[in-house]
C-alpha positions in Angstrom: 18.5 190.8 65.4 18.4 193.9 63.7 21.1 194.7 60.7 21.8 191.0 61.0 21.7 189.1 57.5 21.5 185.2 57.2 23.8 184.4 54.5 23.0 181.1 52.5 25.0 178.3 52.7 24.9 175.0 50.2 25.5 172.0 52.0 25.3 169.9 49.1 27.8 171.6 46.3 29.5 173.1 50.0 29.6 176.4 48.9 29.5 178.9 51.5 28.0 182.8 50.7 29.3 183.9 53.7 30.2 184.4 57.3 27.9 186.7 59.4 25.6 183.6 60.8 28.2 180.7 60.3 30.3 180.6 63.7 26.9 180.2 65.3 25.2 176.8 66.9 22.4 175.0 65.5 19.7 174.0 67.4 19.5 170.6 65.9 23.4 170.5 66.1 23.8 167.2 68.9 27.6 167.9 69.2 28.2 171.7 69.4 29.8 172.2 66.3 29.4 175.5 64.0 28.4 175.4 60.7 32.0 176.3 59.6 33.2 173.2 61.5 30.6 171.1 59.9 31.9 172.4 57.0 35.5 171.7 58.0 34.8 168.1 58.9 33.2 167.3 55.6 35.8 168.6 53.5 38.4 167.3 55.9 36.6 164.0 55.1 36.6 164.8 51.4 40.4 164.1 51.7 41.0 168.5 51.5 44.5 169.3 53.7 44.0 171.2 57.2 44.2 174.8 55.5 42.3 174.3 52.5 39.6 172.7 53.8 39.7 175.6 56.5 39.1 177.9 53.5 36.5 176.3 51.7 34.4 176.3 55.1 35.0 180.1 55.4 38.4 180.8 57.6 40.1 183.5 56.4 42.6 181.9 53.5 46.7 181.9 53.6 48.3 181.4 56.7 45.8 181.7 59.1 43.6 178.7 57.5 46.8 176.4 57.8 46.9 177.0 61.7 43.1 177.4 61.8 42.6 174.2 60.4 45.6 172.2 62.2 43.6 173.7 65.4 40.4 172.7 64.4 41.9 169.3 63.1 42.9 168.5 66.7 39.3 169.4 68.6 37.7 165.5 69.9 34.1 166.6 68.2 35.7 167.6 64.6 37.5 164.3 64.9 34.5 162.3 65.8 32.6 164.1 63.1 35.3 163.5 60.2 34.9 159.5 61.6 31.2 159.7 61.0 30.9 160.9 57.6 33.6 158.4 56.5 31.7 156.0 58.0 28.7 156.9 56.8 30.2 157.1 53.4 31.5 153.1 53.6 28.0 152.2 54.1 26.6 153.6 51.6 29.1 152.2 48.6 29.2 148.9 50.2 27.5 146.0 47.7 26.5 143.1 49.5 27.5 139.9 47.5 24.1 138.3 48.2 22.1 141.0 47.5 23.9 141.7 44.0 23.4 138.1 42.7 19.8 138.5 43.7 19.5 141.8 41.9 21.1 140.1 39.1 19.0 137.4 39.3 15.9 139.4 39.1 17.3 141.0 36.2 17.5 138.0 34.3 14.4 137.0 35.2 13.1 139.9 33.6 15.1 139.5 30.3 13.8 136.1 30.4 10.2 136.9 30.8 10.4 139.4 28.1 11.8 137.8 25.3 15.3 139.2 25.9 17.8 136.2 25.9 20.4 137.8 25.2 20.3 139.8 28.3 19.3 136.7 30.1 22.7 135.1 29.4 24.6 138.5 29.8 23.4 138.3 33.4 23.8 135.4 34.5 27.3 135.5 33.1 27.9 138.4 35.3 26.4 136.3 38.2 28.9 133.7 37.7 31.8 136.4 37.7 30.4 137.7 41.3 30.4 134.0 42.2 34.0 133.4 40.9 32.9 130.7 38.5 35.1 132.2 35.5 38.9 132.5 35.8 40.1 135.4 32.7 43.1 134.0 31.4 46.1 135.5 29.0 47.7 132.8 26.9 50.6 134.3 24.9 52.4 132.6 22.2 55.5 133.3 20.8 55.2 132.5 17.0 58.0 134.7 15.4 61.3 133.8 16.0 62.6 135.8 13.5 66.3 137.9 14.2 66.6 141.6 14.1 68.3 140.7 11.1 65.6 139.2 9.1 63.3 141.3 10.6 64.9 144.0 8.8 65.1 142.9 5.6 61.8 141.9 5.6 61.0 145.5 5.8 63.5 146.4 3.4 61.7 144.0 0.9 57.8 145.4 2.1 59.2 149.3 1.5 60.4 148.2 -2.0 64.2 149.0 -0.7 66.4 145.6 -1.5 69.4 146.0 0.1 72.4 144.3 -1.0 74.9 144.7 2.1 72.7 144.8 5.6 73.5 147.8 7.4 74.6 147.3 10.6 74.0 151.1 11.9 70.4 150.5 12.0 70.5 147.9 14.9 
């Protein structure tokens, strides 16, 4: 592979630094997708539109990305692929209730154990929130019944303005 260059690509940040090896198959790649479609289905899973994810996997920008990545949109693996990184992504931010009250548990344990009450009860408060054990609740009371009126004068009188006829303009 003579005059051929491997140009680096960062899966991680997805930054591409460029094209000569990209439209070519892995060897570990199980479906047959490039590493510009790879690329495409993870920043189609990122929530990207067709074109611009098209571009940020290294399709020629503008027009051509738009139809590029409509195409590429519409190919079974690219769709399979896009399914499994959002799956993949569910799994990893969902907190199991069970193993969160442990955790929590553990914690307070800990804050116990060391001297550290106050953490103690901070945790288990926050155990009895994952449990549902508190209700939060807004109580608003209505102590001013004042007019608009007297409300006004009242800040006639705090300004140091007295005002002997109440101006109706200001209402």
């Amino acid at each position: 592979m003579r005059g051929c260059q491997r140009k680096r690509i960062d899966i991680r940040t997805g930054m591409v630094y460029h094209t000569s090896m990209t439209n070519q198959k892995t060897s570990s790649d199980k479906k047959g997708l490039s590493v510009k479609e790879r690329l495409f289905a993870r920043y189609k899973a990122k929530g990207y539109s067709h074109g611009k994810s098209a571009e940020l996997a290294g399709y020629k920008a503008g027009t051509s990305a738009d139809k590029q990545g409509y195409r590429l949109s519409k190919k079974a693996d690219i769709q399979e692929e896009v399914s499994r990184i959002l799956s993949e992504q569910e799994t990893r931010s969902l907190i199991d209730r069970e193993t969160h009250l442990d955790e929590l548990a553990k914690l307070r344990d800990k804050a116990v154990d060391t001297g550290q009450i106050g953490s103690a009860v901070t945790a288990e408060h926050y155990r009895g929130k994952v449990a549902n054990l508190y209700t939060d609740r807004l109580e608003v009371s209505e102590t001013n019944k004042e007019t608009s009126d007297e409300i006004m004068l009242r800040i006639s009188k705090l300004l140091g303005k007295e005002t002997k006829d109440k101006d109706k303009s200001l209402h």
